[in-house]
PDB file of N, CA, C and O in Angstrom:
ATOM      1  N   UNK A   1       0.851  -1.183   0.000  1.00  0.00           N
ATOM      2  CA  UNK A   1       0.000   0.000   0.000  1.00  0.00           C
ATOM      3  C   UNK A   1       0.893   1.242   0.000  1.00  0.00           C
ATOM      4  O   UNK A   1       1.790   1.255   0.844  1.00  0.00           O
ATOM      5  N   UNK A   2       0.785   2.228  -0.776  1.00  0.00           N
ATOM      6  CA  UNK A   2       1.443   3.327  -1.557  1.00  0.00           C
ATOM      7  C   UNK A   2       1.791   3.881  -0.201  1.00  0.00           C
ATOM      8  O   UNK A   2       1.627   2.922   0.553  1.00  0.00           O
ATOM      9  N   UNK A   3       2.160   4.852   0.470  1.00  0.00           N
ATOM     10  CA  UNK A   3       2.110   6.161   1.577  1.00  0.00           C
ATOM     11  C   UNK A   3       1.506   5.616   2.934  1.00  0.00           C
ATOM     12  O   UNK A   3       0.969   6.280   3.820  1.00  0.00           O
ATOM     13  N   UNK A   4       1.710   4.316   2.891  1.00  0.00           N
ATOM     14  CA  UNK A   4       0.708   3.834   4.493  1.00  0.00           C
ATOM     15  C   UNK A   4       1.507   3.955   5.550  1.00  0.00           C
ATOM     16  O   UNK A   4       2.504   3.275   5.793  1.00  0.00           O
ATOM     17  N   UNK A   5       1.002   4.942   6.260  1.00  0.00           N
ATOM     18  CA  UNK A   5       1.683   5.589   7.822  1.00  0.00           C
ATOM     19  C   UNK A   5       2.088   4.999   8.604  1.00  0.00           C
ATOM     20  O   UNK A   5       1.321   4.190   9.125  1.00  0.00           O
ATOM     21  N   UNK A   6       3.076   5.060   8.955  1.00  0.00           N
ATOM     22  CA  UNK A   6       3.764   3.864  10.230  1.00  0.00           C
ATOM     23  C   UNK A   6       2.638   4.249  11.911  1.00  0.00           C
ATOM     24  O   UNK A   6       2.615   3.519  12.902  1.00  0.00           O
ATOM     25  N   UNK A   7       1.994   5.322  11.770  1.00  0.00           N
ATOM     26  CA  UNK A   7       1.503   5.566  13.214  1.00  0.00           C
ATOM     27  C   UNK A   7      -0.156   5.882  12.771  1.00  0.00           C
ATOM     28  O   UNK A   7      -0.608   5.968  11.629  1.00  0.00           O
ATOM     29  N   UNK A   8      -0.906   6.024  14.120  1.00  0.00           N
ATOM     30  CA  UNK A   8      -2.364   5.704  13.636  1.00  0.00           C
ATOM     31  C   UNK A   8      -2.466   7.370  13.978  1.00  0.00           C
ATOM     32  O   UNK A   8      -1.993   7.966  14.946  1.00  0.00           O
ATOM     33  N   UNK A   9      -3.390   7.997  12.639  1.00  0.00           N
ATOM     34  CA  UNK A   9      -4.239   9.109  13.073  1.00  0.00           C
ATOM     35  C   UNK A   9      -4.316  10.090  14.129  1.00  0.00           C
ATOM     36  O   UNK A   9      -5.509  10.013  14.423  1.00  0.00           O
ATOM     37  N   UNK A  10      -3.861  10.880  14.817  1.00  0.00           N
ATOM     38  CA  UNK A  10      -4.585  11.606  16.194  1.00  0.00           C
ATOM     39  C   UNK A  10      -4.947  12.565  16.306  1.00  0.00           C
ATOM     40  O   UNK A  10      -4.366  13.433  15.654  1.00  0.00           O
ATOM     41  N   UNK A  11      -6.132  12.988  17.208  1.00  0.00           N
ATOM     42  CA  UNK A  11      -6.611  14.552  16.676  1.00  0.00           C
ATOM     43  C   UNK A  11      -6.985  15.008  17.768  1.00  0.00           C
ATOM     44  O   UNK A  11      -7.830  14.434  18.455  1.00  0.00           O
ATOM     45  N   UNK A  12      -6.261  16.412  18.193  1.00  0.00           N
ATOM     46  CA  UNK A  12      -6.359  17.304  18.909  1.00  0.00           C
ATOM     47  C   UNK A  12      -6.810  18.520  18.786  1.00  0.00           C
ATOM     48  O   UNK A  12      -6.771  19.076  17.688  1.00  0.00           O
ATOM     49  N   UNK A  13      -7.257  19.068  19.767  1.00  0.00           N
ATOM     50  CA  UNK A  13      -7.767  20.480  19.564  1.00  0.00           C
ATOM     51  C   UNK A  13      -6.983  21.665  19.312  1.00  0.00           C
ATOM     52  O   UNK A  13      -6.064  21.964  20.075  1.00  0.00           O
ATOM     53  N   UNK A  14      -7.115  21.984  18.851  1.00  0.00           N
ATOM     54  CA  UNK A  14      -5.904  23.652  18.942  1.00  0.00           C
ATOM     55  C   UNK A  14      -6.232  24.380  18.320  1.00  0.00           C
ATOM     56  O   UNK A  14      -6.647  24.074  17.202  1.00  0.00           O
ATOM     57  N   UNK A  15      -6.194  26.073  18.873  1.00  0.00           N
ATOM     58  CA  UNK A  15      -6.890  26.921  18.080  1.00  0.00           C
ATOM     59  C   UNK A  15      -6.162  27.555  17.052  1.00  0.00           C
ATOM     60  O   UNK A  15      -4.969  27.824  17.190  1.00  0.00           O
ATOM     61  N   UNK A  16      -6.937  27.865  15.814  1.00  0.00           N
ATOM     62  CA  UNK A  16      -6.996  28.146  14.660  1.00  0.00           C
ATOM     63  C   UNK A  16      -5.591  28.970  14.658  1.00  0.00           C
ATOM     64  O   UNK A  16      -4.660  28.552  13.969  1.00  0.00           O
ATOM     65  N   UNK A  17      -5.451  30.217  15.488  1.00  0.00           N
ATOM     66  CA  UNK A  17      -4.325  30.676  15.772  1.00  0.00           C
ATOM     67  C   UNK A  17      -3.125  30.345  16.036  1.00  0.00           C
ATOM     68  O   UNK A  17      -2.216  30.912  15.431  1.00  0.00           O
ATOM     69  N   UNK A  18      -2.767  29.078  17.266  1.00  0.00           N
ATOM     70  CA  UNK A  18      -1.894  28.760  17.521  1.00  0.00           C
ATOM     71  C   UNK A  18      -1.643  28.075  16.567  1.00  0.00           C
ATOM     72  O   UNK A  18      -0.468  28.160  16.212  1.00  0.00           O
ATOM     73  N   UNK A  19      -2.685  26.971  15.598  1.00  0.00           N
ATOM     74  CA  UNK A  19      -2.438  26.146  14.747  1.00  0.00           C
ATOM     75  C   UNK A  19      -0.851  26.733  13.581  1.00  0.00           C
ATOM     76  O   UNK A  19       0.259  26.330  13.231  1.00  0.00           O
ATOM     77  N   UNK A  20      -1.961  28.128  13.365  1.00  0.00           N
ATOM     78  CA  UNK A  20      -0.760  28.620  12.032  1.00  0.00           C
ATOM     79  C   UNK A  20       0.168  29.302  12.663  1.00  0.00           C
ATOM     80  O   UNK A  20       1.175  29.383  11.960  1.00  0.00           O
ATOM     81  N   UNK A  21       0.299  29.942  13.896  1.00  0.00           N
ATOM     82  CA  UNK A  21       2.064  30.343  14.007  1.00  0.00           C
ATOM     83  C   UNK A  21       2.707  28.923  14.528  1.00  0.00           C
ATOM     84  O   UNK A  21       3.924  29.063  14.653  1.00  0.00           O
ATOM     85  N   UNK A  22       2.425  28.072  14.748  1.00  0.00           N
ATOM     86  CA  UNK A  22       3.207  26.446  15.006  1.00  0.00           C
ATOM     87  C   UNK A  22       4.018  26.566  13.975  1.00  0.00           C
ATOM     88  O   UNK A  22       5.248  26.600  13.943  1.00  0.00           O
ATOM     89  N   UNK A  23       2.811  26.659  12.681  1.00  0.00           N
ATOM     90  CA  UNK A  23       3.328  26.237  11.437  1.00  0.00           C
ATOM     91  C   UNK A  23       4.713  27.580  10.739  1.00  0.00           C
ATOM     92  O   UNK A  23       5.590  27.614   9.876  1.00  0.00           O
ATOM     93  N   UNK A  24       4.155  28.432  11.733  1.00  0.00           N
ATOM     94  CA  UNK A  24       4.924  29.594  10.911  1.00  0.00           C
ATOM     95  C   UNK A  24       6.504  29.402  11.373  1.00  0.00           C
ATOM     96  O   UNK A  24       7.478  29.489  10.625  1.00  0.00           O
ATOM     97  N   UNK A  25       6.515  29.111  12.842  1.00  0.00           N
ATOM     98  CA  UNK A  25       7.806  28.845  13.409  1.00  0.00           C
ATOM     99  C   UNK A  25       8.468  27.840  13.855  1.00  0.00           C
ATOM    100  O   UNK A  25       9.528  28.076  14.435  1.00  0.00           O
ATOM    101  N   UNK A  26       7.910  26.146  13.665  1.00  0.00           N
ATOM    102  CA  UNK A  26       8.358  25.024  13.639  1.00  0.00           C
ATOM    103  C   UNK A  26       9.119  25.113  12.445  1.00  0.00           C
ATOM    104  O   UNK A  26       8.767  25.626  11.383  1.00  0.00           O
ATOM    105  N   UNK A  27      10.783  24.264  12.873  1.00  0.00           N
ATOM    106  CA  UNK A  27      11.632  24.354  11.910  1.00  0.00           C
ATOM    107  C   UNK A  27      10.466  23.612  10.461  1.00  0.00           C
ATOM    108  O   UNK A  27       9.652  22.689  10.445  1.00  0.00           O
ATOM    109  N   UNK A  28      10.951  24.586   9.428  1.00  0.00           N
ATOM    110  CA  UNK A  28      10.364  23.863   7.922  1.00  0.00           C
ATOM    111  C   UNK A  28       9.034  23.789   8.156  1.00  0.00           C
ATOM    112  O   UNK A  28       8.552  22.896   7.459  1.00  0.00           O
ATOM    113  N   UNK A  29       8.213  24.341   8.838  1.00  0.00           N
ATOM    114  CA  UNK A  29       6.944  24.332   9.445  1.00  0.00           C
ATOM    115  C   UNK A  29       6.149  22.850   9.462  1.00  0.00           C
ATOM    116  O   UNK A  29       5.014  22.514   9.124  1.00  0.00           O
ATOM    117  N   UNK A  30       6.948  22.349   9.850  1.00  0.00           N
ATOM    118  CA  UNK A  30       7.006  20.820  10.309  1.00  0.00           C
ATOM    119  C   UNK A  30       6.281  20.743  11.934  1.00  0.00           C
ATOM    120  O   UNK A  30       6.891  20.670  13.000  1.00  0.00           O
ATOM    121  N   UNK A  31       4.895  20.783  11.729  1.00  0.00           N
ATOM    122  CA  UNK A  31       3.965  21.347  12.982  1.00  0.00           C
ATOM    123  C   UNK A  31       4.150  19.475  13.639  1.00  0.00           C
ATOM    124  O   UNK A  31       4.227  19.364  14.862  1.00  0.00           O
ATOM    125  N   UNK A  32       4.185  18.631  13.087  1.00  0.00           N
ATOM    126  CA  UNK A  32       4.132  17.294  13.515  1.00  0.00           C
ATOM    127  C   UNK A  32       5.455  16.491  13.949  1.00  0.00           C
ATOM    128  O   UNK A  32       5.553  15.457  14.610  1.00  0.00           O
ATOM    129  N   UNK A  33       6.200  17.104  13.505  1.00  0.00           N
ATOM    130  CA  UNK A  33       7.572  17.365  14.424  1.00  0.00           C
ATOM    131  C   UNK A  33       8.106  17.515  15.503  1.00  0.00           C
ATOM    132  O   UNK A  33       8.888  16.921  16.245  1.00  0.00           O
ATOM    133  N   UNK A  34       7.379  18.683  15.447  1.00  0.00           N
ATOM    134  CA  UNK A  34       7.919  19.675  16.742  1.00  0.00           C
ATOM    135  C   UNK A  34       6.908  19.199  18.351  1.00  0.00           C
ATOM    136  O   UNK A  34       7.134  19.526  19.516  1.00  0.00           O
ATOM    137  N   UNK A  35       5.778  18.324  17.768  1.00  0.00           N
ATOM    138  CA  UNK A  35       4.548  18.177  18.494  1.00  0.00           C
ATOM    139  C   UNK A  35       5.200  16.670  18.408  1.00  0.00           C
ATOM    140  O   UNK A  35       4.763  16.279  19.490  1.00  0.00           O
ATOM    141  N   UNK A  36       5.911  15.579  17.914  1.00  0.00           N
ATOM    142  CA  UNK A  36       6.337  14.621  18.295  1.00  0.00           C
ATOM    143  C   UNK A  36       7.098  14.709  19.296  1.00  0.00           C
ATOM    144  O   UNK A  36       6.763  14.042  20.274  1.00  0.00           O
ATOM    145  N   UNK A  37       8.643  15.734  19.418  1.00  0.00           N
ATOM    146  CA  UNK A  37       9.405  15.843  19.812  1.00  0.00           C
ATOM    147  C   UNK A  37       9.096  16.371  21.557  1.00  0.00           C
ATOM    148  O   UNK A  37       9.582  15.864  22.568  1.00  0.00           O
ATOM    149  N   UNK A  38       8.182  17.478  21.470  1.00  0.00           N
ATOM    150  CA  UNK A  38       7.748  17.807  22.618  1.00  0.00           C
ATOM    151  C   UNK A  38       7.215  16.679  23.367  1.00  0.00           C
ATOM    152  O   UNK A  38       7.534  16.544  24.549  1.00  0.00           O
ATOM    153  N   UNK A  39       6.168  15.577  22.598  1.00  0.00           N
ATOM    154  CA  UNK A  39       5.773  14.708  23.854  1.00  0.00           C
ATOM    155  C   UNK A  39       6.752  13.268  24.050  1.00  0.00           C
ATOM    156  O   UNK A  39       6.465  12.323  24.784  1.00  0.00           O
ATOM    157  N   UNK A  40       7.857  13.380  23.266  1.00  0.00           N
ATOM    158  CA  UNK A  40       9.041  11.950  23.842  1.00  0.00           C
ATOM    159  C   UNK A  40       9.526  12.970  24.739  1.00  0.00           C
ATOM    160  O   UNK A  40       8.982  12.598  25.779  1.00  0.00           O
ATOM    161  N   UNK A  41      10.225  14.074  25.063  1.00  0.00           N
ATOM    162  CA  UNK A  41      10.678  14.804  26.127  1.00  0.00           C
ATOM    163  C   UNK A  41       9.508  14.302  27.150  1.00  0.00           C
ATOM    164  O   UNK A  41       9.715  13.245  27.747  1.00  0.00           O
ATOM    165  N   UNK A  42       8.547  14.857  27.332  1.00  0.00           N
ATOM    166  CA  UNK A  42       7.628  15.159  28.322  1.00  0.00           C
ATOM    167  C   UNK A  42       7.667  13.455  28.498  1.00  0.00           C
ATOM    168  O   UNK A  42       8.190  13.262  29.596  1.00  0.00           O
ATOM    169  N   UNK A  43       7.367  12.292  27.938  1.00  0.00           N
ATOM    170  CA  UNK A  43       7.482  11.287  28.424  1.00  0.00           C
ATOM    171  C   UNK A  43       8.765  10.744  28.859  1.00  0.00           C
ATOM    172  O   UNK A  43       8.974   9.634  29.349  1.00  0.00           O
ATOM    173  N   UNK A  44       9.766  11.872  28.561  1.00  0.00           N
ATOM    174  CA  UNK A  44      11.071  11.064  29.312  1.00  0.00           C
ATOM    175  C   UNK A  44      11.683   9.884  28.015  1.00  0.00           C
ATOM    176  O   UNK A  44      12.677   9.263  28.392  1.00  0.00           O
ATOM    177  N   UNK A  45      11.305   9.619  26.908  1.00  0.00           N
ATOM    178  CA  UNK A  45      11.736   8.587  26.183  1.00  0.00           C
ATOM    179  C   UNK A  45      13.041   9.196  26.408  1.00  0.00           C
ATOM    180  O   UNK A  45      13.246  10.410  26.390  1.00  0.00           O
ATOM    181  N   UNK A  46      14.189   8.004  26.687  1.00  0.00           N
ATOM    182  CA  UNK A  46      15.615   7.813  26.347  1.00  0.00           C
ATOM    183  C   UNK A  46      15.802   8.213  25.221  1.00  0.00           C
ATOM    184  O   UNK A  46      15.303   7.681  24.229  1.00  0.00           O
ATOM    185  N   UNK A  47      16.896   9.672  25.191  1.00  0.00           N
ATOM    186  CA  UNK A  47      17.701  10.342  23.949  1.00  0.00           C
ATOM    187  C   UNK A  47      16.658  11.505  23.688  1.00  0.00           C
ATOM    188  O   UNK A  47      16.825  12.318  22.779  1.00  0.00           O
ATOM    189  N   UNK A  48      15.289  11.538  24.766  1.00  0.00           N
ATOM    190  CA  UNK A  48      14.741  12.764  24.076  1.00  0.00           C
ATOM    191  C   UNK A  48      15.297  14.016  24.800  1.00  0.00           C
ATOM    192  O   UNK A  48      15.978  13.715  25.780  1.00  0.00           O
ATOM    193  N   UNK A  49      15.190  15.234  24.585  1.00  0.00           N
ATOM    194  CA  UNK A  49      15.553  16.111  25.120  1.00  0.00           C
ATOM    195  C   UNK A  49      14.530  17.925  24.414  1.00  0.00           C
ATOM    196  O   UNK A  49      14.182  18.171  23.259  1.00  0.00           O
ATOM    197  N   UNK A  50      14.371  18.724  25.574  1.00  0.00           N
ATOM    198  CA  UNK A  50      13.127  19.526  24.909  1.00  0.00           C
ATOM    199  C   UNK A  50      13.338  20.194  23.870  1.00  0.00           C
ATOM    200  O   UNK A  50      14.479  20.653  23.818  1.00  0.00           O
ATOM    201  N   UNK A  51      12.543  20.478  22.838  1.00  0.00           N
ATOM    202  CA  UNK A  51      13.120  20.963  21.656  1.00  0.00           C
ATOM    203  C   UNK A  51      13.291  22.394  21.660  1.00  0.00           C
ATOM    204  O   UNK A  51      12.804  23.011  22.607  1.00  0.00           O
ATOM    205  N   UNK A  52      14.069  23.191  20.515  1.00  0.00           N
ATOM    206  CA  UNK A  52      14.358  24.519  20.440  1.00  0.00           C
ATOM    207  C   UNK A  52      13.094  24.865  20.245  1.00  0.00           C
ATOM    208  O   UNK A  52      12.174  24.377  19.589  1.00  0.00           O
ATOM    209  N   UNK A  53      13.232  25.999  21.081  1.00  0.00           N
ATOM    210  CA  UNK A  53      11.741  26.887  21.663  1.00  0.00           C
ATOM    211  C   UNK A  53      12.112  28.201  20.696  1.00  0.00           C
ATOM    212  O   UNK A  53      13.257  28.519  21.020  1.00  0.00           O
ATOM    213  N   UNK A  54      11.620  29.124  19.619  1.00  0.00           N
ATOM    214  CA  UNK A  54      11.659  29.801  19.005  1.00  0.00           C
ATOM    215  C   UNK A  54      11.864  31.004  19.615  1.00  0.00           C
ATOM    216  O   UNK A  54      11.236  31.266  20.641  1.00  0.00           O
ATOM    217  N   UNK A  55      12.629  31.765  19.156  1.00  0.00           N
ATOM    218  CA  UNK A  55      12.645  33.489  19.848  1.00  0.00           C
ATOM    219  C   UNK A  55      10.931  34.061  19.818  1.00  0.00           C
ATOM    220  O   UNK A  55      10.188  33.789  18.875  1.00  0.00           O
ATOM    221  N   UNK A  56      10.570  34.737  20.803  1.00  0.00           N
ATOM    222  CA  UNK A  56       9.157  35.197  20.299  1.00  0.00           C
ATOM    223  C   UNK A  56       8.913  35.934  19.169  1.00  0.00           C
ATOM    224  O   UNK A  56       9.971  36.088  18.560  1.00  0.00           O
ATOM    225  N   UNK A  57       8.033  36.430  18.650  1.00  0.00           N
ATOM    226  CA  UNK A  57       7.807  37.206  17.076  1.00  0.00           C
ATOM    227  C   UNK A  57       7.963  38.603  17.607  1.00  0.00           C
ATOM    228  O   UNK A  57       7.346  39.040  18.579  1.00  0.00           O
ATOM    229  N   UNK A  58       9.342  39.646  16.476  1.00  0.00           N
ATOM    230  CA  UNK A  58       9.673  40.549  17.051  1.00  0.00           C
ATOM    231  C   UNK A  58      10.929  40.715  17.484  1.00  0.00           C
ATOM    232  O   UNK A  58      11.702  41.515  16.956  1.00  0.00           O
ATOM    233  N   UNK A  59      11.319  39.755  18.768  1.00  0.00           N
ATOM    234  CA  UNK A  59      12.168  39.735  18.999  1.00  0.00           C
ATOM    235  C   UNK A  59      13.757  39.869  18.467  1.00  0.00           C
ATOM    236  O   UNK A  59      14.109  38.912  17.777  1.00  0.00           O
ATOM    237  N   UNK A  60      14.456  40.590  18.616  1.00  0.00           N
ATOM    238  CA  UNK A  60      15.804  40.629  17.623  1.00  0.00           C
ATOM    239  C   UNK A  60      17.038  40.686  18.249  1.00  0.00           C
ATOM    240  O   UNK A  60      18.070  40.717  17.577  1.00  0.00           O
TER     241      UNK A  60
END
């Protein structure tokens, strides 16, 4: 089967807002990434560690 996902589906809430600056400031706007990476930290998986947290917008 062509593109069949190694992981099942999941769907969370998040508002419309936060949705698109995720996208604006996750490296490569790789919103599923950055939202993997955050919860192996938070679970402690071995080798995770918290990911780079973006300068705020503005900031210089």
């Amino acid at each position: 089967m062509p593109n069949a996902p190694r992981t099942q589906h999941r769907s969370v809430r998040i508002s419309d807002e936060d949705w698109k600056e995720l996208a604006a400031r996750a490296p490569g706007g790789d919103r599923s990434a950055a939202i993997k990476e955050l919860v192996a930290w938070y679970l402690r998986r071995p080798g995770a560690k918290l990911p780079h947290r973006p300068e705020p917008e503005g900031h210089q």
